[in-house]
N, C-alpha and C positions, 0 to 999 in steps of 0.2 A: 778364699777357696777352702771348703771342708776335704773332710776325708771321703766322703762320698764324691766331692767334682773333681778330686786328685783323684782317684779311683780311674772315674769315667775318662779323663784328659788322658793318662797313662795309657789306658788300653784302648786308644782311638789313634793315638801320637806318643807311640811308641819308639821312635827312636831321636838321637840327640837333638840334629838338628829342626827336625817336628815339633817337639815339644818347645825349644829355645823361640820359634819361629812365633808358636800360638800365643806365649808369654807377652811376645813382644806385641802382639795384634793386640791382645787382650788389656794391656798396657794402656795404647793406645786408645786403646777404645771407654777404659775408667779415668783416666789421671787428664784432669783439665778439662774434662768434659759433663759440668754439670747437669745437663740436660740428657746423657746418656743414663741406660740402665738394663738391668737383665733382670729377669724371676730368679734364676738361678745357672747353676756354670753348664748343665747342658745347653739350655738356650747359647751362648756364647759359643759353644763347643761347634755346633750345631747348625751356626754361621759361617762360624768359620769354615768348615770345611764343605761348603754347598758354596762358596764365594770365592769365585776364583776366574781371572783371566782367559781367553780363549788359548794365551799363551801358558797357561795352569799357572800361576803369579796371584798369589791373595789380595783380596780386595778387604779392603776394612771395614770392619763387620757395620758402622753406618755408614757404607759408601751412597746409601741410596738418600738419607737424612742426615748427613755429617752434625756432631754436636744435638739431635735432637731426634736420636731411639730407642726403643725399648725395644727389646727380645723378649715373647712374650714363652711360652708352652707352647704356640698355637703349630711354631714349625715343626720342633721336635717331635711333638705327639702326632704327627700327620703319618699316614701309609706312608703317601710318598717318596719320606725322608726314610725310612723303616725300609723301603724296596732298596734306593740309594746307597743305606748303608749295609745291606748284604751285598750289593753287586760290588762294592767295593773291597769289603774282605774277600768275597771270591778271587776276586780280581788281584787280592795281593797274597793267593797261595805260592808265585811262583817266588816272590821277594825272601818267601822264607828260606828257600835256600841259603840266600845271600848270609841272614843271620844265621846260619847254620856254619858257613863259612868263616865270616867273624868268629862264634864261639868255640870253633876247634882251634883257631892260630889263638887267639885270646887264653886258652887253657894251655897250649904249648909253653908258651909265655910265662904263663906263671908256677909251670914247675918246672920250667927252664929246659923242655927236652925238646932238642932241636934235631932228634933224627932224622926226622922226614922234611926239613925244611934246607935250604938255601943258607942261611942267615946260622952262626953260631954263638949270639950274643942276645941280649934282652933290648939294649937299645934297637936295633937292627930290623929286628922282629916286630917289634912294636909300634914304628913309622910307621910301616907296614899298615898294621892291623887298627892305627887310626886311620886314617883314609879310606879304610873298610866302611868304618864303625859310623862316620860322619857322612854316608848315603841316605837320602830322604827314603821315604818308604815309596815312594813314589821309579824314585831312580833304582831302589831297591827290585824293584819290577824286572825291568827291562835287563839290569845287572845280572839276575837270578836265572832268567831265560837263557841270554847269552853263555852263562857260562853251565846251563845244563847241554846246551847244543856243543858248545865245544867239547865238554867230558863223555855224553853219552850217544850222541850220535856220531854213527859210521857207516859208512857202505861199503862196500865190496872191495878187498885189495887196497883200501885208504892205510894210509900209516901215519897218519899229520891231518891237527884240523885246528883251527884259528878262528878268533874273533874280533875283533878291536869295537870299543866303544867308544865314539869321540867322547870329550867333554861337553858335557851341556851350557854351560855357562865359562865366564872367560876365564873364571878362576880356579875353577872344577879340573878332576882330575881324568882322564883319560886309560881306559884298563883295555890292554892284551890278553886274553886268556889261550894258552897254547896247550894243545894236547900232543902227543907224540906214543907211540905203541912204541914197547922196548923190541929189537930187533933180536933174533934167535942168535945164540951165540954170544950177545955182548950181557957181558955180568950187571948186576946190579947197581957197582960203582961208576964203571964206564959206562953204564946207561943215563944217572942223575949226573955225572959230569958233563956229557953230551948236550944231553938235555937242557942245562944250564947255559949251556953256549946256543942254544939254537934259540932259547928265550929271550938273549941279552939281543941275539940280531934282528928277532922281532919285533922286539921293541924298538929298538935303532929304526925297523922297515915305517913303523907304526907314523914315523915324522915326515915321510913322505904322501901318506894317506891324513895326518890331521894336522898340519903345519905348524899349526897356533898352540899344538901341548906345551905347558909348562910342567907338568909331573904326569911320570908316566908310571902305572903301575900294572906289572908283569907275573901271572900265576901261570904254571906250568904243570899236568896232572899226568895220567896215562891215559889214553886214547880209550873211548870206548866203552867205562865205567865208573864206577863211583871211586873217585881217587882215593890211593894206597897211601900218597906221597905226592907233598906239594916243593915248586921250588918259587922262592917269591924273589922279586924284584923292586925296587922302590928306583927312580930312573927322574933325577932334577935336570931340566934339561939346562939352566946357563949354570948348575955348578956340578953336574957329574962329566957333564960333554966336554970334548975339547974342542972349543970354538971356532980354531982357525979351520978345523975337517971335519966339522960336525956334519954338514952336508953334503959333501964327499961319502963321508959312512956309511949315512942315512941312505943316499942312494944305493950304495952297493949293498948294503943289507936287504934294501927294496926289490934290487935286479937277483939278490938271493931266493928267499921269497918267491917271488915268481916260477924262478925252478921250482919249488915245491909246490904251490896253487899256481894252477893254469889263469883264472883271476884272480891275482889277487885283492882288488878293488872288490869284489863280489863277498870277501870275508869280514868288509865295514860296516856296522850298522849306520842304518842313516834316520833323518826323521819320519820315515815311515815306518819304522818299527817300532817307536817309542808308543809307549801305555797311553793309552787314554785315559782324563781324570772321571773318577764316576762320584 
């Protein structure tokens, strides 16, 4: 791989798990396979990311001639793939939020200023902000949506507004994002301590709408606009919970909740809202 196909791999599979993902296809597709071959790394680039499952699951760039093909130019240089790959970055304007997100707790981080956060340590912070960082740009999508609907849509008299994203996969992590307007009269402190408490019970509600979470992870902003101040959560369910009344919790956090959303089941993303692959 030159400095020209590292170039092109980078700003195609831009984030960690993208890029570790294409390594490994590409892998796959030179070591032991004498009969394979490419003109050069966009052909392979090029495959890769036009080959993929109805479930979006990559297929192997010679799925169609295992052991016996060549990548020629002929795809890359096609309109087709050229129409393709703009509808794709269109299609990933909303993901950039997400890494918007990552690089403001990532910068807290590293000059160690935790006013606006939850968390008042570097370890703390930083669980966090890997489970951020380790979203596909794909999942980056749907993540970036979700939590612009929670930050900046309101309607009338709303003071609270929620989203939960299950996990996609078994091992995948699971995010709450909660918004909350500071109530007149309650100070700044009493508001992030509030706050703090109504996140940790959403998340607790969250095990009643995705059962299967094994980490939950919890942002809390102000209702309504581009957040001031975040409070985060990082939430291991068999070593933060206490087992014997996890589900006990769980529910009364759920029947909490519901005072606050009349559905609460309506504030779950489900697979109907997830991105399509372009």
């Amino acid at each position: 791989m030159d400095i020209d196909g590292l170039w092109a791999v980078l700003s195609d599979l831009d984030t960690i798990p993208d890029f570790a993902r294409y390594l490994d296809a590409r892998r796959a597709f030179i070591r032991g396979q004498a009969g394979n071959s490419a003109t050069n790394e966009w052909c392979m680039l090029t495959r890769y990311l036009l080959s993929f499952t109805d479930d979006g699951d990559p297929l192997p760039l010679d799925c169609v001639n295992p052991g016996h093909t060549h990548l020629s130019n002929t795809e890359w240089q096609s309109e087709s793939t050229k129409t393709a790959f703009r509808a794709r970055r269109e299609a990933n304007q909303d993901s950039y939020l997400w890494d918007s997100l990552v690089n403001h707790q990532a910068t807290m981080i590293e000059q160690q200023g935790f006013t606006f956060s939850t968390y008042s340590s570097v370890q703390d912070a930083e669980r966090v902000v890997r489970y951020l960082a380790l979203e596909t740009r794909l999942n980056r999508r749907l993540l970036g949506r979700a939590w612009k609907e929670a930050c900046l849509i309101e309607e009338p008299d709303q003071a609270a507004n929620i989203r939960t994203v299950p996990h996609s996969e078994k091992d995948a992590t699971t995010y709450v994002f909660f918004t909350w307007q500071q109530p007149e009269g309650v100070s700044d402190d009493e508001y992030r301590h509030r706050r703090r408490d109504l996140l940790k019970n959403m998340v607790l509600a969250s095990l009643i709408d995705v059962p299967t979470s094994k980490v939950i992870i919890g942002i809390a902003s102000e209702l309504g606009q581009p957040p001031d101040s975040y409070d985060l959560l990082h939430f291991n369910v068999s070593e933060d919970a206490i087992q014997d009344t996890i589900q006990a919790d769980a529910k009364e956090s759920w029947d909490f909740k519901k005072q606050i959303f009349e559905d609460p089941r309506s504030t779950v993303f489900d697979e109907r809202d997830m991105p399509q692959i372009d």
